[in-house]
Steps between C-alpha positions, in 0.01 A plus 500: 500500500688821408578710825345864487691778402517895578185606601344194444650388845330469786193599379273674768167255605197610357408168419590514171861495357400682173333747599774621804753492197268718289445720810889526594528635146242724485652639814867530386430620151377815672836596593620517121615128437505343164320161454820422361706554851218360701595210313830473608631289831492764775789548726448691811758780660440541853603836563639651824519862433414730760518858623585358825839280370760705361714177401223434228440844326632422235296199421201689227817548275601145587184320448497677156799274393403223646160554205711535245640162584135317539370681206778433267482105587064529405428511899222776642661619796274636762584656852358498820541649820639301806621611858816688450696530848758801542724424767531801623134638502377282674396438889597305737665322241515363152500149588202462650329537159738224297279255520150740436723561181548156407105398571405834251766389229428089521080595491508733229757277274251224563184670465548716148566314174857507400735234390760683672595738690811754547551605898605897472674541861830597661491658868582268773177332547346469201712257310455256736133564496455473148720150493268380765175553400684386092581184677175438635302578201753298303405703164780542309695821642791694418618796726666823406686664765522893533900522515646646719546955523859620408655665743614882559786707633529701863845713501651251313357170682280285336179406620208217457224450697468328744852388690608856460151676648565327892860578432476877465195533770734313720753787442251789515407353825836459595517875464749423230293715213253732589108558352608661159725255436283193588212663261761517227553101549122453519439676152808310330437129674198379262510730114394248293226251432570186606534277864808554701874501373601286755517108553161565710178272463410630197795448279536153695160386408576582164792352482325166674233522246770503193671189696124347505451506197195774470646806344708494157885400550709864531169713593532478885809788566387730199489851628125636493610776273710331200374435196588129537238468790217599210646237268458233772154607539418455125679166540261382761189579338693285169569210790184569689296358136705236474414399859178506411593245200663298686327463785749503727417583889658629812504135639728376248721776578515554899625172581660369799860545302410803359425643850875402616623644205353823644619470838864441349496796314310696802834410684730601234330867474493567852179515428232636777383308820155540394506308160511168756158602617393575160660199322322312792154613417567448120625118531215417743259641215622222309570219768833575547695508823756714569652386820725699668775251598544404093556859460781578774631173251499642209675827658747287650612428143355801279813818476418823478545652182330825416660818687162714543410732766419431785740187467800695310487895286309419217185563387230292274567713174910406526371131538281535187822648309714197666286214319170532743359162597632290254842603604413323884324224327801382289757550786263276689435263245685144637269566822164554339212298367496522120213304379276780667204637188480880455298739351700534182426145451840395561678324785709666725815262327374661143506833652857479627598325186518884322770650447608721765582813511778724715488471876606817770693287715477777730129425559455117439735376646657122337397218690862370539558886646186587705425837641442284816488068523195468609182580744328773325199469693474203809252400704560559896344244744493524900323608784417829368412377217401105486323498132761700364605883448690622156804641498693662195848444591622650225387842572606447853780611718729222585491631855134385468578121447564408883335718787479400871194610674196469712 
């Protein structure tokens, strides 16, 4: 038997299949559709725009690309509306609705008829969201990631959110600038779309989902702004119908190897404490389990490589000019996984097969010449702490590493 496809999925029970398929198009061809694209397999764009999420404001233009790319490969690409979580607009805090964001992104994947779907997201909590509720739908997904904002100037200083915003309140408090200047940092920390130009959650989660395997290989460090970040979202919506082709799903993609590959590269970034709770809830979607002693292992023997704030100076558009992800990836190639599937239909050993292109050794470091040999992130155990407490020690002051006290 043929499997349904477009809007011939899922049909809604009236007790009778032809006439809910009838009805459906009825219904659609009222907004302007063509019996010819009604036709076509349907691939859904889950879209996290918001007035409330400044990281994502630039998503109507990118969503736009992303239909050329469905509609040029015969797909109908519709949009809906999902939970979109802006970090900082939100109280008491952002995480809290993660996993409300995952439910509202897994139901609505399963419960509308595409044969795929693209996951529109970038600020902190949302990517992880979007994998989790992918993973649990097991539809076949592809994510595209905001990029991160470029950053601005302040008397000659450059600035990205969001190492450098606790850095200058610290110094306003400090009495060190006073109210004029701090409001001069506030309206040159954040002038472009985009999530923050630091090594923060969100450019870590995108970074794990390139390592994953769920966003296009070279799309993760894009800057929100550059034209390239447009031609990765027409690519997706190319790769998003041939998803739906092949029928490839999340669970042949987030595997158990796949996930170490992601913490390896989480402790080459430097990447942020919180991806462990967020690459937690994303393996356990899929059955996976991330224990914490196998990742102070892998630390033990993973370097860090890439010299981002708030580990080192740089910022996440100088790691997109160094070589981005792929850069990390191919340093760390002898210690990763390379039978793992991705989205491009290739293995991660195909991927790194390419030819390569110039490296900033200033920013990704060679793994025979680290930035720092290893423990990017570890997991603390002891009385304070008996299940475990995260630490990124390669942020940290070394005075930090031993500390008497009561």
């Amino acid at each position: 038997m043929t499997e349904p496809v477009g809007l011939a999925r899922g049909l809604t029970n009236y007790g009778d299949p032809d006439f809910a398929l009838y009805l459906r198009r009825s219904f659609a061809r009222s907004m302007g559709y063509s019996t010819d694209l009604l036709a076509r397999p349907v691939i859904g764009i889950a879209d996290t725009f918001s007035g409330f999420n400044n990281c994502h404001r630039h998503f109507p233009e990118l969503i736009e690309a992303l239909k050329r790319g469905v509609l040029a490969m015969g797909g109908l690409p519709l949009t809906f509306p999902t939970i979109s979580l802006g970090e900082v607009f939100l109280s008491p805090t952002s995480l809290m609705f993660r996993n409300l964001m995952a439910i509202d992104t897994e139901e609505m994947i399963r419960a509308q008829p595409m044969d795929a779907v693209v996951l529109v997201g970038g600020c902190d909590k949302t990517v992880p969201a979007q994998l989790m509720g992918a993973i649990s739908a097991n539809r076949p997904a592809i994510g595209l990631v905001a990029g991160p904002m470029l950053t601005a100037r302040w008397h000659g200083e450059r600035l990205g959110a969001c190492t450098d915003c606790r850095r200058f309140w610290a110094r306003y408090r400090a009495g060190e600038i006073d109210r004029d200047e701090i409001g001069e940092v506030e309206g040159n920390l954040a002038t472009t779309a985009g999530t923050c130009a630091v090594m923060g959650t969100a450019s870590t989660m995108a970074s794990i989902a390139e390592t994953l395997g769920m966003i296009l290989p070279g799309s993760a460090a894009i800057p929100a702004v550059h034209a390239d970040r447009l031609r990765a979202a027409e690519a997706t919506g190319r790769a998003a119908m041939q998803l739906a082709g092949s029928k490839l799903t999340p669970d042949r993609i987030v595997t158990p190897d796949a996930i170490e590959n992601a913490l390896r590269v989480l402790m080459a970034i430097g990447g942020s404490t919180n991806a462990v709770l967020h690459l937690t809830a994303i393996a356990g979607r899929a059955g996976i389990d991330l224990n914490l002693r196998r990742l102070n292992e892998i630390s033990e023997t993973t370097p860090v490589l890439v010299d981002l704030k708030p580990t080192g100076p740089h910022y996440m558009e100088d790691l997109f000019a160094a070589g981005g992800i792929g850069a990390v990836l191919r340093e760390l190639k002898p210690l990763l996984h390379l039978d793992c599937m991705t989205v491009a239909g290739e293995t991660l050993a195909e991927r790194l097969a390419a030819p390569d292109g110039p490296v900033d050794r200033a920013v990704v470091k060679s793994l025979s010449d680290p930035l720092q040999p290893k423990d990017g992130l570890v997991a603390l155990f002891g009385s304070l702490a008996p299940k475990g407490a995260i630490f990124k020690r390669s942020a940290a002051d070394p005075k930090l590493f031993e500390k008497e006290g009561r």
